[in-house]
Structures are given as C-alpha cells and as structure tokens.
C-alpha positions in Angstrom: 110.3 50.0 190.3 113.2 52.6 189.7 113.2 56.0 190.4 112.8 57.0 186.6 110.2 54.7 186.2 108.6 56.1 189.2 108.8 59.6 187.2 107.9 57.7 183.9 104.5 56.6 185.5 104.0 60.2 186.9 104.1 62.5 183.5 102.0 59.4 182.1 99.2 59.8 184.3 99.2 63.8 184.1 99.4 63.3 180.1 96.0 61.0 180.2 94.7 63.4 183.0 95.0 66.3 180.8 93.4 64.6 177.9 90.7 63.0 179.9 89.6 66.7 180.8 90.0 68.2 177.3 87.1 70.8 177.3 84.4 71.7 174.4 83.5 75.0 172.8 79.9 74.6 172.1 77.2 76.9 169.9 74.2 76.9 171.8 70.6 78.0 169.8 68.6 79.6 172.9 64.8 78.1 172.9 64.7 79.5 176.8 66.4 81.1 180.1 65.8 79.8 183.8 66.5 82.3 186.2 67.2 81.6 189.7 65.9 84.7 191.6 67.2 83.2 194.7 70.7 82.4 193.5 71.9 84.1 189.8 74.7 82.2 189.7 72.5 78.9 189.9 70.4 79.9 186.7 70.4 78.1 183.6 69.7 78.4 179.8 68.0 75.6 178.0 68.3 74.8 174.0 70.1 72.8 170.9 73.1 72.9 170.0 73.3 75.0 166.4 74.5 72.5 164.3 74.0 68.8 165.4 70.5 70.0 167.5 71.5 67.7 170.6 69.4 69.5 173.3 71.5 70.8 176.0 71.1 73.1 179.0 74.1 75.2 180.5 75.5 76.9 183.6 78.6 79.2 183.9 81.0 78.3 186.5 81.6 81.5 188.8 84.7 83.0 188.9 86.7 86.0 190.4 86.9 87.6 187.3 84.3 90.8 187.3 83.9 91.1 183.6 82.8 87.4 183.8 79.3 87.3 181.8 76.1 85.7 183.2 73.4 83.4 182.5 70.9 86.6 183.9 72.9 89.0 181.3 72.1 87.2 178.4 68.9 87.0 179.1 68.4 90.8 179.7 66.8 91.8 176.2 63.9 89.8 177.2 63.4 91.8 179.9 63.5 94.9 178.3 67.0 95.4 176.7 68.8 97.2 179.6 71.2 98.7 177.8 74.1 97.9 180.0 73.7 94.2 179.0 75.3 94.6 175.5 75.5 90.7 175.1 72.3 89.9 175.9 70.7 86.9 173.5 67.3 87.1 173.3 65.5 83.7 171.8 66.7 82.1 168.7 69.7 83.6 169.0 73.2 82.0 170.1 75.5 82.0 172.9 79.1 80.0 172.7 79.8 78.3 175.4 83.9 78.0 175.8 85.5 75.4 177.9 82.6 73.3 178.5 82.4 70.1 180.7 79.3 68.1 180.8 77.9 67.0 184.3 76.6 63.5 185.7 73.0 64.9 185.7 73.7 65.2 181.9 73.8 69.0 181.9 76.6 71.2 180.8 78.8 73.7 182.6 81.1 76.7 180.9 83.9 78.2 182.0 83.1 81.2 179.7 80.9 82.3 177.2 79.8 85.2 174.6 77.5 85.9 172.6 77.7 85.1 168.9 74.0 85.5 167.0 71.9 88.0 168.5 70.4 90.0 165.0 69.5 88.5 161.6 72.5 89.7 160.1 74.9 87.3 162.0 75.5 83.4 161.4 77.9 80.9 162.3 79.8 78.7 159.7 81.3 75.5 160.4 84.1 74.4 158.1 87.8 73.6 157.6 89.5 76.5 157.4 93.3 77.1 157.2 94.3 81.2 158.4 96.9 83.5 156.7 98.1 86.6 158.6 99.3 89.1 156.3 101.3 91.6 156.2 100.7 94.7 153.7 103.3 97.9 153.3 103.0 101.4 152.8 99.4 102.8 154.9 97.7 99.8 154.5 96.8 97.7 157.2 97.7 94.0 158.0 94.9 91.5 158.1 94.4 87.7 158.4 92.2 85.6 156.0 90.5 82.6 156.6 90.1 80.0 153.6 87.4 78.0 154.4 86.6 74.4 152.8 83.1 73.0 152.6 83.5 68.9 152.7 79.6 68.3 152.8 79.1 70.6 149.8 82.3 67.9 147.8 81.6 66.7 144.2 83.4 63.5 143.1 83.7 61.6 139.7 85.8 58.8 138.6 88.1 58.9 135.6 86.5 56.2 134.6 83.5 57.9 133.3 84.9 60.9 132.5 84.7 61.7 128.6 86.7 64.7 128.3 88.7 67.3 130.7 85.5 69.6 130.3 83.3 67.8 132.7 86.2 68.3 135.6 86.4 71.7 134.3 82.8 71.9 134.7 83.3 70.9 138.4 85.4 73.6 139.4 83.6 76.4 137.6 80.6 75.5 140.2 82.7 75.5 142.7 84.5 79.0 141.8 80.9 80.7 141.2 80.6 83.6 143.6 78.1 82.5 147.0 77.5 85.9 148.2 76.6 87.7 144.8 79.0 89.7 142.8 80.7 92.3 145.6 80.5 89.0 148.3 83.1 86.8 149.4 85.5 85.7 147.2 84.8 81.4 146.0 87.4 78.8 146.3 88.1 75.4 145.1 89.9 72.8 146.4 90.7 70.0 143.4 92.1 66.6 144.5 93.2 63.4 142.9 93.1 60.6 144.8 93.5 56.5 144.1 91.9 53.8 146.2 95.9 52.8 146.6 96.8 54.0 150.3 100.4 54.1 149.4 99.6 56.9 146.6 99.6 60.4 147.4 96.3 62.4 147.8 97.4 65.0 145.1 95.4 68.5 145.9 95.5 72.0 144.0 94.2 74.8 145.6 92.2 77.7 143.1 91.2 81.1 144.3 88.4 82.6 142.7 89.6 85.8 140.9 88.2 89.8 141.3 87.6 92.3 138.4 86.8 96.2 138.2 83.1 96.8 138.5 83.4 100.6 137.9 83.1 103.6 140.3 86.7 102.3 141.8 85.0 98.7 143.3 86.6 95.3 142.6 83.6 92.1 142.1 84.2 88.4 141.6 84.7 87.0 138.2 82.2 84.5 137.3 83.4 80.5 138.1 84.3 80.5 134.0 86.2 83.3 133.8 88.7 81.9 137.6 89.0 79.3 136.0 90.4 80.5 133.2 92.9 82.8 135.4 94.0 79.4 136.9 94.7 77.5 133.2 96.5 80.4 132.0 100.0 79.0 133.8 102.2 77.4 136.1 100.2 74.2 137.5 96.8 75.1 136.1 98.0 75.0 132.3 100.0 72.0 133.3 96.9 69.9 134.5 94.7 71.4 131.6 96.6 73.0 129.3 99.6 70.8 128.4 97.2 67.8 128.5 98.1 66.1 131.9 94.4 65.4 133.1 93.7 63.9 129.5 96.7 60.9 131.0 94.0 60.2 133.5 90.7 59.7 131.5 89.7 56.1 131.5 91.8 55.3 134.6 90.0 54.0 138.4 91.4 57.0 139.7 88.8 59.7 141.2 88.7 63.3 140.7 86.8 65.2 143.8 86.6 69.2 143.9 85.3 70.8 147.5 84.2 74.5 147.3 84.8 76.8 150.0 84.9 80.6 150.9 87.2 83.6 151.8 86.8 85.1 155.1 88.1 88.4 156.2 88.0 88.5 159.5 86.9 92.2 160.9 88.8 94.9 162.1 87.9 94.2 165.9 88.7 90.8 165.8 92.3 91.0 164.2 93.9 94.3 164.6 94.7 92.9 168.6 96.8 90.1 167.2 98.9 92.7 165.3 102.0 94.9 166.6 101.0 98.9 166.3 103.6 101.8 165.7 102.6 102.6 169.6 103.1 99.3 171.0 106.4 99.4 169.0 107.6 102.8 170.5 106.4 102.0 173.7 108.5 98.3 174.1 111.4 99.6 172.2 111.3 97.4 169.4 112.2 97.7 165.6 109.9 100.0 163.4 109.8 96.9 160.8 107.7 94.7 163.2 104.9 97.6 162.6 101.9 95.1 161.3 103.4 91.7 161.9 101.6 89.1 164.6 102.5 89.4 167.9 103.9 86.4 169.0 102.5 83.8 171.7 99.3 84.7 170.7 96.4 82.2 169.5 96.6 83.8 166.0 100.5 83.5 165.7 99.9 79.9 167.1 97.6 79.0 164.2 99.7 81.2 161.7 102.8 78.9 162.3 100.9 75.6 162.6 98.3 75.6 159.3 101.3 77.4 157.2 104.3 75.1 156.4 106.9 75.9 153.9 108.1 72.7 151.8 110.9 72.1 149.1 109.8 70.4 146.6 112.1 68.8 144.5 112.5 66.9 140.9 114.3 64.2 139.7 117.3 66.6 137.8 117.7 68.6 141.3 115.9 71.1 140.7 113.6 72.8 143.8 110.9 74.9 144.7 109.7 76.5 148.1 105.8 75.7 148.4 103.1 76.9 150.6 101.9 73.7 152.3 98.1 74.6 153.8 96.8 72.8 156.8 93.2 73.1 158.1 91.3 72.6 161.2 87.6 72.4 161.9 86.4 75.7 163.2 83.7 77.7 164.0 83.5 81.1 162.3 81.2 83.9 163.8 80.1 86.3 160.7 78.8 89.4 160.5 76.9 90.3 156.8 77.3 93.6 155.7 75.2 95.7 153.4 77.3 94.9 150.2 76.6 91.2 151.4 80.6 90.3 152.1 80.6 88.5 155.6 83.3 89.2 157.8 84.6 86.9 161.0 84.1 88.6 164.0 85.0 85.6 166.2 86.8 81.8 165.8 86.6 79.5 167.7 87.9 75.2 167.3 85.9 72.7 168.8 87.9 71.5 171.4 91.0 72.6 172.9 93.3 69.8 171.0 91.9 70.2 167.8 93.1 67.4 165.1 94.9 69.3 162.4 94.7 68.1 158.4 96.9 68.3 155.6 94.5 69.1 152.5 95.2 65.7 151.2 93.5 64.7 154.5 90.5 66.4 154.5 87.4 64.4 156.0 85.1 63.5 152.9 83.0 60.7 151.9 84.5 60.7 148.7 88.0 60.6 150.4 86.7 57.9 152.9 84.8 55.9 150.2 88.0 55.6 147.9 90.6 55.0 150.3 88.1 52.6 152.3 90.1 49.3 150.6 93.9 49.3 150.4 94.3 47.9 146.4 96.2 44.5 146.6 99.4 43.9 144.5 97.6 42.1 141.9 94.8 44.7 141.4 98.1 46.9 140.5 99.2 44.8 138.1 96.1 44.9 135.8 95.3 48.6 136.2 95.8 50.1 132.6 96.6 53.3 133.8 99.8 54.7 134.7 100.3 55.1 138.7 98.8 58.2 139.9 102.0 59.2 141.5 104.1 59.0 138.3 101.5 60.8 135.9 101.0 63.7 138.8 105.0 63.7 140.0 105.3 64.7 135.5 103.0 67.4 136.6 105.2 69.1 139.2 108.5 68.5 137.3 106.7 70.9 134.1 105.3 73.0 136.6 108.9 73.5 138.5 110.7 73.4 135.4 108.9 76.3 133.9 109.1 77.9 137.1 112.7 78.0 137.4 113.0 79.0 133.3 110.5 82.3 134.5 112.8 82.9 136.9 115.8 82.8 134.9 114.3 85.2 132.1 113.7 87.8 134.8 117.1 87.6 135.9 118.0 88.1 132.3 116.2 91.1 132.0 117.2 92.5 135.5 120.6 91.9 134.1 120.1 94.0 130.9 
C-alpha cells in the first residue's frame, strides 16, 4: 500500500469515526429525579421522551465548566424552589438534553442540557422550519423568523377527482386560517404539485398568510379567504388561478397536496446575540452599515446561508429571474405564549448534529412518499391524457417571469419620466 493510500485509509476511518459518534439533542418529559446524596454528579432523571414517549433516563457528563447545570439543579423546585436554581424543572415539565450518547446499560448521557418547559405557558414544536435573519433600517431592530411546515397536518387530492379549482382553493384557505386566534401567529401554506413520475419536478408555491388593521394602531391576521385572495391578486398566484393554469390540470393523475405551517418570531433574548450592535461595531472598528446584520460563524449565520439559496430562473426566450430558494430542516422550537396568544421561540434546537437538510419539493410526507412510491414506466406516459406536469407548470413560470420583467420595465418608465 502507497503512502497516499496509507493517508486515503486514514481520513476514511476518521470520516466514519465522526459519523459513528454523531450525538442527539433529545426533549425529555420529567415523570421523576434520582438523587445520589453520596455522589451529585452520579444522579439521574427518569421519564419519556416529549414526542415519541420512548422512556429514557439521563445523566450529565461532568465537566470543568462551572456554569455547567446539574441533574440536582433541576430538580430544585421540588424541594422548595431555591431561588438560585432558576432552571429548575419540576414534574411534567421538560429538560433538553444536548449532545446525547446512549450507554450499553441502555441509559443516556448528555453533554449539556437546559431547561425548556417549566410553566404552562411554554411548549415545544416539532416541525420543518426554514430561518430568515432580517435586517430592518431606520430604529427598528433586526430579527429572524422561522417558517415552520406541519407534514402530519398535509392534505392531498388528485386531479383526478377534482371538479373545479375551488376545492384546491378550498384547501389552502384551511391551511391559511389563523391557529392562534386573530392577534396570533401569522398561518402559512405550502402548495405542491407533484406526479407519480420521479423524473418530474415536485413544483411547490409558498403562501404567507396576510395581516390587516384591527384598530387602536394593532395589525391581526386576515381570515384563510381573504390570504388567499392577497395571493391570487398577481404574479404566480393569479397565474395558477387567475389566468386558468390549475384548470390545465383537472382530470389529470397528477396530485395536488397543501401542508400548513406557522410563523415564528423568535424572542428578543434568543436573537439579538446573533446580531452585530452599534457597540460591538465601535468597539472592533468595523463599518457602521454592519449595525443589525448576523454576525458571522455563528449557528444562526450557518443556517441563514444554508436554508436560503438564491436561484436564476430562466425561460425559454432568455429571460431570468432571481428567486428565493427555501430549504428546511427538522427542528425543535422552544415557545413561549404570550398574553395576546402570539408564541415566540425562545430556543432551537435540530435533532442531531448532521441534520439532513430538504428542498421544499422534498419535504417528508405520506402524500409525497405515496405518489412518488412507483417510478411511472414509459408506456404508462404514453397513455396519460394530460399534458406533462413539467410542461403545463414550466407555462406557469414563463407568464409569471414574463409579467415580472413587463412590471419592471413600467417602473423604469415611470422613474424615467
């Protein structure tokens, strides 16, 4: 064996290594503590995990760092709430375990952990979610937004049985109905269009549920009806409804499938630390105009990057158009429920530490994985009736970029006047 292949074999092994040992971040509902008066650092908590409730019982692996929490602190509130405890989860509640590894014995140990459910106002949601950083100007402060996608929650019919483009629409107006009542988090919709064909793309629309005055200076959600309406009035909305595109697909083996989802702002105290200050800016010397932009290396700045890809998109006659391509991952969002009923992330977490990362044409369904369970054979193409779903949808785009680029000239036009 060569000396390259020496150092081939090397990185190899320290690749698998490194993926053997890929570590868990685990939501633990606590049904009871097991202190070791003997040896603290020996004691245990017992209960399920929050969502799939696998019962489980954890350790924290000591370490030299002093602000480390304990198995003994959580449990504090039990034993009176001794104030200098302020994570302490009493029963019922949740801890989350970070950078678990399960033992032989079949127990688990963590390398850290925090508390994430401790009063009735606090829950954890599981879902795909996809993160925007943004950045606002004038006094206004930056902040970062997770979109969060429900695929349990998905509703699915095939063109085949659809009538008319009002029982799609009727789909999406669910979807888009506000989940928190009328000042709660904003409702979104993801719309797809997918064919049993594998070499077809998975075409996906995303639709933001819309806000309205509610008097005294507040802003509530519109009603599913009237957000959908907002989303028909132009560019790709009016082109699916509108201009008659869906209508193409009626009668066709194609499937329609709409996941709802929800808008999550995550709270002051768990973004403005991702974010570049005007001190931090003075004091490193840098330019005034990084004031409110994501610091870089940082987890958020990581995700920013990764679940945010520009793409051109581009017609037959030339013509092209940057778009916002989102990705998601499965997450775990820590909320906090405040009085107006709007939930806010306090903390996020992935499951593991290489979590897989989706395209929104890839997000895990059973209506996904039930239509593109069978790859369609040349001769099933051949007697389909309908056009291609990539030819009908890729007319879409080419009205929707087309008109684009017209709105765009008009501006200049009037700019130029």
């Amino acid at each position: 064996m060569s000396k390259l292949q020496f150092f081939e074999k090397a990185v190899n092994k320290a690749i698998t290594s490194k993926s053997s040992n890929e570590r868990l971040t685990i939501p633990l509902q606590v049904e009871s503590y097991n202190i070791d008066p003997h040896n603290l650092g020996n004691s245990s908590v017992m209960g399920h995990h929050y969502f799939t409730q696998e019962k489980m019982e954890f350790r924290i692996n000591k370490s030299s760092n002093p602000n480390q929490p304990t198995i003994a602190g959580f449990k504090a509130l039990e034993e009176g709430a001794d104030p200098k405890f302020e994570y302490s989860v009493p029963k019922n509640g949740v801890i989350m375990f970070m950078d678990c590894k399960k033992q032989e014995d079949g127990t688990y140990t963590a390398e850290w952990a925090k508390s994430a459910i401790r009063k009735n106002h606090q829950s954890i949601v599981n879902s795909f979610s996809t993160v925007k950083a943004v950045k606002q100007y004038g006094d206004k402060p930056p902040y970062i937004l997770f979109d969060s996608y429900i695929p349990k929650l998905s509703t699915s019919m095939n063109f085949s049985s659809v009538k008319s483009a009002d029982q799609i629409k009727a789909l999406i107006v669910q979807a888009l109905e506000p989940k928190f009542g009328v000042e709660g988090n904003r409702s979104i919709a993801l719309l797809r269009i997918m064919s049993s064909d594998k070499d077809e793309n998975v075409m996906t629309f995303e639709i933001t549920g819309m806000k309205k005055s509610g008097g005294s200076g507040k802003q509530i959600n519109c009603t599913g009806e009237e957000s959908f309406n907002h989303f028909i009035k132009d560019g790709m909305g009016k082109v699916i409804f509108k201009d008659g595109a869906i209508e193409n697909l009626l009668g066709s083996d194609l499937t329609v499938e709409v996941v709802p989802g929800v808008s999550y702002f995550a709270g002051k105290s768990a973004s403005e630390q991702y974010f570049y200050t005007p001190e931090e800016i003075q004091a490193e010397n840098k330019s005034a105009d990084l004031v409110g932009t994501l610091k870089p290396k940082t987890i958020m700045s990581v995700w920013s990057n990764m679940l945010n890809k520009v793409e051109l998109v581009k017609d037959d006659a030339g013509n092209e158009s940057k778009v916002r391509k989102a990705k998601v991952m499965d997450m775990y969002l820590t909320t906090a429920q405040l009085e107006d009923k709007t939930k806010l992330v306090t903390a996020f977490n992935t499951e593991t530490t290489s979590q897989k990362i989706y395209d929104l044409s890839e997000l895990p369904t059973e209506t996904l994985a039930r239509v593109r369970g069978n790859t369609v054979t040349a001769e099933d193409k051949q007697t389909k009736e309908a056009q291609p779903l990539r030819i009908i949808l890729l007319q879409m785009k080419k009205k929707a970029i087309a008109r684009h680029k017209q709105n765009q000239r008009s501006k200049m036009m009037i700019c130029r006047i």
